[in-house]
C-alpha positions as CSV (number, residue, x, y, z in Angstrom):
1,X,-5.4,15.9,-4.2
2,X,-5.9,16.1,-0.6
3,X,-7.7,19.3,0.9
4,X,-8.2,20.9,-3.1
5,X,-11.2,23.0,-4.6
6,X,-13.4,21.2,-7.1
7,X,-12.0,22.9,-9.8
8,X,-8.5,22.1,-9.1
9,X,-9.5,18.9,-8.5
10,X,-10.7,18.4,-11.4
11,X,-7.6,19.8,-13.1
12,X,-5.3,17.3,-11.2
13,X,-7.5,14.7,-12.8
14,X,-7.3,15.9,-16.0
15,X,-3.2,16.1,-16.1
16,X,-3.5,12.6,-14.2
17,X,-5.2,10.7,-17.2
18,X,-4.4,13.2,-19.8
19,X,-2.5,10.1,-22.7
20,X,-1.4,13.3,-25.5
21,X,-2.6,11.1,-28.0
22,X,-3.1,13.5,-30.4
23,X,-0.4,15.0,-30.6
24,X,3.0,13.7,-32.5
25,X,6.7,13.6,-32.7
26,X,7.9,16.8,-31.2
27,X,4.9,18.1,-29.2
28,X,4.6,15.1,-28.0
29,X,7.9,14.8,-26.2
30,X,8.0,18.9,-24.8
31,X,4.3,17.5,-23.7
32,X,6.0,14.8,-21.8
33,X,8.5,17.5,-20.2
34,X,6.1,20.0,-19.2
35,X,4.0,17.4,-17.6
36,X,7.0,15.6,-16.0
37,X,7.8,19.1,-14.5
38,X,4.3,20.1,-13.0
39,X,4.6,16.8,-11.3
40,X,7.6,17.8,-10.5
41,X,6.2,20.7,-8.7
42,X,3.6,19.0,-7.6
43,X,6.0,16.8,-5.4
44,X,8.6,19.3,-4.2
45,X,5.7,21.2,-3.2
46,X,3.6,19.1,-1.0
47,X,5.6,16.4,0.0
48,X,8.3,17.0,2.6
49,X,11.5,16.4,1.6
50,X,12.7,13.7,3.7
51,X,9.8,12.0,3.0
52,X,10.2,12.8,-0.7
53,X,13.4,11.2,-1.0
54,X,12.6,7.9,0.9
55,X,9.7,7.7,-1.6
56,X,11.9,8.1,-4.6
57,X,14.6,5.3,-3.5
58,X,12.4,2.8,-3.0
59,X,10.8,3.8,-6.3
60,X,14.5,3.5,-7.6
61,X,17.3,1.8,-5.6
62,X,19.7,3.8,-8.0
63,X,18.3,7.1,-7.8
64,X,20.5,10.3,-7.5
65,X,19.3,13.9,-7.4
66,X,21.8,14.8,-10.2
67,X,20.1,12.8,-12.7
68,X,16.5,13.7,-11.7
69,X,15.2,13.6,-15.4
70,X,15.1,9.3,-15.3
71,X,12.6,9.1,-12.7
72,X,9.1,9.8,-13.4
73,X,7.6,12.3,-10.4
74,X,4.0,11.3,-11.9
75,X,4.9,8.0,-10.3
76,X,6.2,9.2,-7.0
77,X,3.4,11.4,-6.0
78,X,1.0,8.6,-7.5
79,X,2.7,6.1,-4.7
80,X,2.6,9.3,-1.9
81,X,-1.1,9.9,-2.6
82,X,-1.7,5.3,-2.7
83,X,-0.3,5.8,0.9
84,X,-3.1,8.2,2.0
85,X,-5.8,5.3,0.3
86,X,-4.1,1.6,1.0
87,X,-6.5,1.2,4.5
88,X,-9.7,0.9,2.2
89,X,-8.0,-1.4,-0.2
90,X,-8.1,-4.8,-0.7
91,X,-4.8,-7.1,0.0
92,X,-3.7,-10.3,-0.8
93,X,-1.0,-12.0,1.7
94,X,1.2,-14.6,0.6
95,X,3.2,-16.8,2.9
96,X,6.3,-18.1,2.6
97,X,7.8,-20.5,5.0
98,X,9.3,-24.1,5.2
99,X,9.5,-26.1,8.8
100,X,12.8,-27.6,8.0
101,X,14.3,-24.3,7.9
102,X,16.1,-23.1,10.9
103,X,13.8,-19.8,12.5
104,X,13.9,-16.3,11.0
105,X,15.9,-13.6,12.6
106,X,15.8,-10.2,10.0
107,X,14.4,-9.9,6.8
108,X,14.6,-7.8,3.7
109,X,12.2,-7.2,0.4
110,X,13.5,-6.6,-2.5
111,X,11.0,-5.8,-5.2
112,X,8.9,-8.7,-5.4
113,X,10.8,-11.1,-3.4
114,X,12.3,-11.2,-0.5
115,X,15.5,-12.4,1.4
116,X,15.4,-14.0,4.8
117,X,18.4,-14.6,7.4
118,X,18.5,-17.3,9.3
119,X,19.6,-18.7,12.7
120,X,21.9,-21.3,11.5
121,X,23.7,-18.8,9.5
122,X,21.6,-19.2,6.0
123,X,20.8,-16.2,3.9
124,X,17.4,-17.0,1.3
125,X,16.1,-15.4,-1.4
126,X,12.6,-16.3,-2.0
127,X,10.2,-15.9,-4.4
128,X,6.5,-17.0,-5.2
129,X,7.9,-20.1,-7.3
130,X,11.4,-20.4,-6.0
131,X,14.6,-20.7,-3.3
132,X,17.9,-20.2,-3.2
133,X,20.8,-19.5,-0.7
134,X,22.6,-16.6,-1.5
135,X,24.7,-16.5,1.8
136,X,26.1,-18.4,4.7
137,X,28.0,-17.3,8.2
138,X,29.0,-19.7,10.5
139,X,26.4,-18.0,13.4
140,X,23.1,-16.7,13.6
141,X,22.5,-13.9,11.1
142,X,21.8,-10.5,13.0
143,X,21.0,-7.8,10.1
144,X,20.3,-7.6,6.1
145,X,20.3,-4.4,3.7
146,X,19.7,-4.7,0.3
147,X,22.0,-2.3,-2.0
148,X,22.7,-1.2,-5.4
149,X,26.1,-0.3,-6.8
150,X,25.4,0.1,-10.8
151,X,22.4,1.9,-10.8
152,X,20.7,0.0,-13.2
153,X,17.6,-1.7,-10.9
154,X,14.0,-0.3,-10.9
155,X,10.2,-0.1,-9.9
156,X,9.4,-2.9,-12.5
157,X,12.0,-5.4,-12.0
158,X,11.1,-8.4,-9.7
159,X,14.5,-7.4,-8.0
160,X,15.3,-4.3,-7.5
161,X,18.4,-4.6,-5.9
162,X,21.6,-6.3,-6.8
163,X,23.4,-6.6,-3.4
164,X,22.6,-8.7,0.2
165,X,24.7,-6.9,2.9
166,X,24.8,-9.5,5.7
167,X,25.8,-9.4,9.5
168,X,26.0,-12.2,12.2
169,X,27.1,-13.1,15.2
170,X,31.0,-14.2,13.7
171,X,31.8,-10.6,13.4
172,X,31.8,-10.9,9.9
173,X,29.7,-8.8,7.0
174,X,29.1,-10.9,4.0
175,X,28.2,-9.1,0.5
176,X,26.8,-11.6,-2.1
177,X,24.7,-11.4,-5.1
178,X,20.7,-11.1,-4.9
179,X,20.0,-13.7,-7.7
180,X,18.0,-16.5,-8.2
181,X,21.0,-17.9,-11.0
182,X,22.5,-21.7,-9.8
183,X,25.9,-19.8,-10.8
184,X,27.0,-16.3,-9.2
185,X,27.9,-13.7,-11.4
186,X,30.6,-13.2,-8.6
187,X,32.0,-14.5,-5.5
188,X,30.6,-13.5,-2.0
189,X,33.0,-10.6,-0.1
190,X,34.0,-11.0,3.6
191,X,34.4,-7.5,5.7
192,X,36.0,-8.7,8.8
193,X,36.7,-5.3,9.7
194,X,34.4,-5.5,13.3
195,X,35.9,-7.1,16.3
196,X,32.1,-7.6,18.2
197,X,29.1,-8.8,16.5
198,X,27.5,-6.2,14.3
199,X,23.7,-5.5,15.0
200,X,22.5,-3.5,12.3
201,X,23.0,-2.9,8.6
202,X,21.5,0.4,7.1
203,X,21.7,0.7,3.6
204,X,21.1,3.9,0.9
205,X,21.8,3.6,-3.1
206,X,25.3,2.5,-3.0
207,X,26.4,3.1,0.6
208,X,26.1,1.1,3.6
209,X,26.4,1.8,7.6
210,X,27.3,-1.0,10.2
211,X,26.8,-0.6,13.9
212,X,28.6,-3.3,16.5
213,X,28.0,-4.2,19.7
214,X,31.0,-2.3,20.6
215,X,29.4,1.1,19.9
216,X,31.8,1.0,16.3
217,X,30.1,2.3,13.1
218,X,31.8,1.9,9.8
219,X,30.4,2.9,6.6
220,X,31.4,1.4,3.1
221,X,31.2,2.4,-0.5
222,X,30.9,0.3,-4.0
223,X,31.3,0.8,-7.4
224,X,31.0,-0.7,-10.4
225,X,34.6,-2.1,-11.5
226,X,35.8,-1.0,-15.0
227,X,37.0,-4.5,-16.1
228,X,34.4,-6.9,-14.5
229,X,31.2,-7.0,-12.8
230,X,32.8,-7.6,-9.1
231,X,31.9,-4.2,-7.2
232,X,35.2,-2.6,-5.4
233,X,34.1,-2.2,-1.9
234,X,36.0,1.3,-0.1
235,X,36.2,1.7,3.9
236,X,35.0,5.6,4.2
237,X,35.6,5.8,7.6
238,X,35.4,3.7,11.2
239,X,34.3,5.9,14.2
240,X,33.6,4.7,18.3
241,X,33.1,7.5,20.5
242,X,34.4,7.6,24.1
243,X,31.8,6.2,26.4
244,X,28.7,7.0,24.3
245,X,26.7,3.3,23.3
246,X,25.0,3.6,19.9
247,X,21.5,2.2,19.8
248,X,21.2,2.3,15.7
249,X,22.2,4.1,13.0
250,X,20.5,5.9,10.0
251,X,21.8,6.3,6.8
252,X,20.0,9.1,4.0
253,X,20.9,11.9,1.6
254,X,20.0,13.7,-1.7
255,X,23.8,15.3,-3.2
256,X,25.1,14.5,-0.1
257,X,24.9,11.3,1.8
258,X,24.7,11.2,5.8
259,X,25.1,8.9,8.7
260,X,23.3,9.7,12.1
261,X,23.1,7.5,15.3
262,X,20.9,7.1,18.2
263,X,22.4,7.2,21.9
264,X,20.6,5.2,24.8
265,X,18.8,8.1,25.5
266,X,16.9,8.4,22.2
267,X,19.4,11.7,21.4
268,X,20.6,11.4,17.6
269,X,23.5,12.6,16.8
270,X,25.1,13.4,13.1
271,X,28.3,11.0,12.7
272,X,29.4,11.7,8.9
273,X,28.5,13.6,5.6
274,X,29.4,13.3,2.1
275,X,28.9,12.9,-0.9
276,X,30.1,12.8,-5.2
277,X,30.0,16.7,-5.1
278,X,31.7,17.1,-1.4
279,X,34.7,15.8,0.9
280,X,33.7,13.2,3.3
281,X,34.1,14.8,6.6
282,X,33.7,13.1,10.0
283,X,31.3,14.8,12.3
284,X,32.0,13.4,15.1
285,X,35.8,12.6,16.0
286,X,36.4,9.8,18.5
287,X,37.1,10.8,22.1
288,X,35.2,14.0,22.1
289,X,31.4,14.6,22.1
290,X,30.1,17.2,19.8
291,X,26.7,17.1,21.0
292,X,24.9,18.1,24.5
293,X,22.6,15.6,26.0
294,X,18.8,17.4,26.9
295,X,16.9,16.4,30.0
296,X,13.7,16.2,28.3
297,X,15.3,12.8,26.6
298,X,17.0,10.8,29.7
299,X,13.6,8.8,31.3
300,X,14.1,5.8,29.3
301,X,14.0,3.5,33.1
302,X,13.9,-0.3,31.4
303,X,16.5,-2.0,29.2
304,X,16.2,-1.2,25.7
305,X,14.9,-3.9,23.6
306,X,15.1,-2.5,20.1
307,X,15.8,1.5,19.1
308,X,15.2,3.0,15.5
309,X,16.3,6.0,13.4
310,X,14.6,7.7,10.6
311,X,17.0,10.3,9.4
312,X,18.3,12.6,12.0
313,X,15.0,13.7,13.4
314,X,13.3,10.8,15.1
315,X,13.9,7.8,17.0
316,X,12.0,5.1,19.1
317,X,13.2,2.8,21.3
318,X,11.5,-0.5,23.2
319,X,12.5,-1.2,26.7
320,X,12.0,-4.4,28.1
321,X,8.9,-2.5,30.3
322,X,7.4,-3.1,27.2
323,X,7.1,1.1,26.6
324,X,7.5,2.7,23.2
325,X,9.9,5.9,23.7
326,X,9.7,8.5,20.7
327,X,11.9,11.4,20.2
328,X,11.7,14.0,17.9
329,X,15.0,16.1,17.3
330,X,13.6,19.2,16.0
331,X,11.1,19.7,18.9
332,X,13.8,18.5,21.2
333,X,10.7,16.3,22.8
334,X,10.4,12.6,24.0
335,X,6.9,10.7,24.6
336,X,6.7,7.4,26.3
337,X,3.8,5.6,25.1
338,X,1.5,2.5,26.3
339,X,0.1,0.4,24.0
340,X,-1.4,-2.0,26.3
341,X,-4.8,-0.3,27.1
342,X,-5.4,0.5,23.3
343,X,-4.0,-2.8,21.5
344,X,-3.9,-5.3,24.6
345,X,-0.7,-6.1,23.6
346,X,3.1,-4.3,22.8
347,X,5.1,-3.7,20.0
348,X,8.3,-5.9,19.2
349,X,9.5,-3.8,16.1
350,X,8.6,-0.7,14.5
351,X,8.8,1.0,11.5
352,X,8.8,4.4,10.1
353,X,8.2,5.2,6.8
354,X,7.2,9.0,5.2
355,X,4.0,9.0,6.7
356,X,2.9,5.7,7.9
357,X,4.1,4.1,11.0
358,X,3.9,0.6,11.3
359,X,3.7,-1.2,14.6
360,X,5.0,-4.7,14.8
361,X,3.3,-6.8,17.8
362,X,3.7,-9.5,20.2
363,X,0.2,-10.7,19.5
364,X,1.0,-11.1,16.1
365,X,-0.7,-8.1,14.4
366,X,0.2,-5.2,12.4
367,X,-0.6,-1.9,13.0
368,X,-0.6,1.4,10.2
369,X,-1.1,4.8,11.8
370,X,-1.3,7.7,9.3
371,X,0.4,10.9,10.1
372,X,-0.2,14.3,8.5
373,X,3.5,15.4,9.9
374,X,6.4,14.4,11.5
375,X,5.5,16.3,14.7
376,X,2.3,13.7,15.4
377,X,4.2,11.5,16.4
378,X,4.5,13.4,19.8
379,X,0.9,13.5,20.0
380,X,-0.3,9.7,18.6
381,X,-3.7,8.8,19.4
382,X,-3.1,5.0,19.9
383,X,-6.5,4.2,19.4
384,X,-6.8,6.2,16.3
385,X,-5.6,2.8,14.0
386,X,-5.8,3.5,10.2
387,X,-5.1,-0.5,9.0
388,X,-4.5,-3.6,11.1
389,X,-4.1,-7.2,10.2
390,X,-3.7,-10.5,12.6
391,X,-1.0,-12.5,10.8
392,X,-0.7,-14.9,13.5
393,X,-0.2,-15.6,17.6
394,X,3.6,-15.3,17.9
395,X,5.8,-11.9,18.1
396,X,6.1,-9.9,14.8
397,X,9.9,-9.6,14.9
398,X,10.6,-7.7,11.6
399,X,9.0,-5.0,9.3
400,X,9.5,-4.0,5.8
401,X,7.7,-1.4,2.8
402,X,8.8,-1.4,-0.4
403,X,7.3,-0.1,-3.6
404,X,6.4,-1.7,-6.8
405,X,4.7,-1.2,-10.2
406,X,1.5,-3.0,-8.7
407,X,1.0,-0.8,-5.4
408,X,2.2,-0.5,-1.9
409,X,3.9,-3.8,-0.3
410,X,4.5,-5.0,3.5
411,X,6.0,-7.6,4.4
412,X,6.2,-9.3,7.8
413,X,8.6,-11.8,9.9
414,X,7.9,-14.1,12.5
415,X,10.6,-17.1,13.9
416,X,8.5,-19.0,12.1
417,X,7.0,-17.2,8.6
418,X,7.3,-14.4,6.9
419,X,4.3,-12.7,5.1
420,X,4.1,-10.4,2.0
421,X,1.2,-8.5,1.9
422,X,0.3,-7.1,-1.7
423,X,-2.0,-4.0,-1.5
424,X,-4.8,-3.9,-4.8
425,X,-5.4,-0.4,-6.1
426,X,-9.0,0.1,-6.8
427,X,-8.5,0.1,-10.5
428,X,-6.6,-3.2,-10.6
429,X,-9.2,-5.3,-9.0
């Protein structure tokens, strides 16, 4: 829509509200097809296909590119154009906390609710009307990913996933059911497979990465069992490379599903690749380094805080300095940024998603910049913000978007809170 000629403008909105309403049985349905294709087009042509991706698996939790005709690309350019519009529109921001709940540490949404770890070892699923536990540890809970292993979970449903992936500090990775039912359709499954606490969970359709404080990443695969509804859980592979410390890991794909991970440096790296069409292969293999480190990407000087991956093309990592460090693998480029002149305060988590990147702060307020293409990042105009909005005065310690039938939704952690932030398209109001 963005940059067209009147006329094809106007042809846009013609397909966009175009019902068919006249026409009947089988017209009707190749009418449907041809439409569903030019959108189609529409989306494979202007939206990049990293982006494109991310865009449909929030849309769809389940989503595989070998089944392409169950997901409507009307929808997924609709929600990449609402992206390009949400810092005019109105919001509404709900609040959900309790004090006699132990602080927040990570948090998750999940269509319209969200799930909340805690320092006492709790995992909550909340919703506007309702709480329940879905998970315990023994320790402080370090990382959530939400999952799906049947496929089955979409846009409309209030959850759209059917898994909680746990981690905490007892070296243990919990897998329980995201429901608000007083009985479980099955028990919670224990990985104990870590020896060192793990520190983040990354999660993709039915596939999920772990990263420990020992530098070892294992990756895990369900599937629906034949006789029951207890997902079997398969160990893919466990990898720790020889004096190179892991920062975070990344987990993507379209046929093929990949792994990548972020040295202290801000260098990714590709650790593993496969897939239902392909072999799993290893790209990395313990003891040996497949990779060659670039001088343009070793000025990181403070302690890193927090580091995050989007794909295998871009990281940024905190330092206790209170810089932001952003690398972008393709340009083989790093920029340290500053946000203290421009914001008066610095970020304590971050979040990348397509083409929005969210900025979580110590001061309590979010941040949206807009980016045309990956590559801005090296060149961010700090004081160039596209949305903000002052939640409250402590430290912003967790960030996630999700996608519903109703628009765009953030949602925001504190110790203390966590906020979900409902964006109102102009026609809904």
């Amino acid at each position: 829509m963005f940059g067209q000629t009147p006329g094809r403008k106007y042809h846009w909105l013609k397909l966009w509200h175009y019902t068919g309403s006249e026409i009947v049985d089988n017209s009707l349905e190749r009418e449907k097809k041809e439409r569903t294709h030019i959108w189609k087009t529409c989306c494979e042509k202007e939206i990049n296909r990293d982006i494109r991706t991310e865009l449909l698996s929030s849309c769809w939790p389940g989503w595989h590119i070998l089944c392409p005709s169950n997901y409507e690309w009307r929808v997924v350019y609709k929600t990449w154009c609402q992206w390009h519009h949400i810092g005019k529109w109105s919001f509404i921001t709900k609040i959900f906390e309790d004090t006699s709940l132990t602080p927040v540490t990570c948090m998750k949404i999940s269509g319209r609710c969200i799930t909340t770890g805690h320092s006492n070892g709790d995992v909550l699923l909340w919703s506007y009307s309702n709480r329940v536990k879905v998970a315990s540890h023994l320790r402080y809970v370090t990382a959530l990913g939400v999952m799906v292993y049947t496929g089955e979970c979409n846009n409309n449903s209030q959850l759209k996933h059917e898994l909680v992936v746990s981690a905490s500090l007892d070296c243990t990775i919990h897998i329980s059911p995201l429901t608000f039912q007083d009985e479980m359709p099955h028990g919670c499954h224990v990985i104990r497979e870590h020896l060192s606490p793990v520190t983040e969970i990354r999660t993709f359709r039915n596939t999920f990465a772990a990263l420990s404080c020992d530098d070892r990443i294992s990756i895990w695969q369900l599937s629906a069992s034949t006789c029951n509804k207890v997902p079997t859980i398969v160990k893919l592979h466990t990898l720790s490379i020889y004096m190179v410390p892991f920062e975070a890991i990344s987990i993507w794909g379209n046929e093929i599903i990949q792994v990548s991970a972020v040295t202290c440096n801000g260098l990714s790296i590709p650790i593993f690749r496969g897939g239902d069409s392909s072999p799993y292969k290893l790209l990395q293999v313990a003891g040996h380094q497949h990779f060659a480190s670039s001088s343009s990407c070793n000025n990181i000087s403070g302690r890193i805080l927090k580091a995050f991956l989007w794909r295998y093309g871009v990281s940024i990592i905190l330092d206790d300095q209170h810089y932001m460090y952003i690398t972008v693998n393709e340009c083989g480029q790093q920029m340290k940024y500053n946000t203290m002149p421009y914001l008066h305060s610095y970020p304590v988590t971050v979040l990348l998603y397509g083409e929005i990147l969210l900025l979580g702060m110590e001061s309590g307020t979010l941040y949206m910049y807009q980016l045309d293409q990956i590559t801005d990042l090296l060149t961010l105009d700090l004081g160039a913000v596209y949305w903000k909005h002052s939640l409250c005065s402590e430290p912003i310690i967790d960030l996630d978007i999700n996608e519903t039938s109703n628009g765009p939704v953030i949602a925001a952690a504190a110790n203390s809170r966590v906020w979900y932030i409902t964006f109102i398209p102009p026609g809904l109001r």
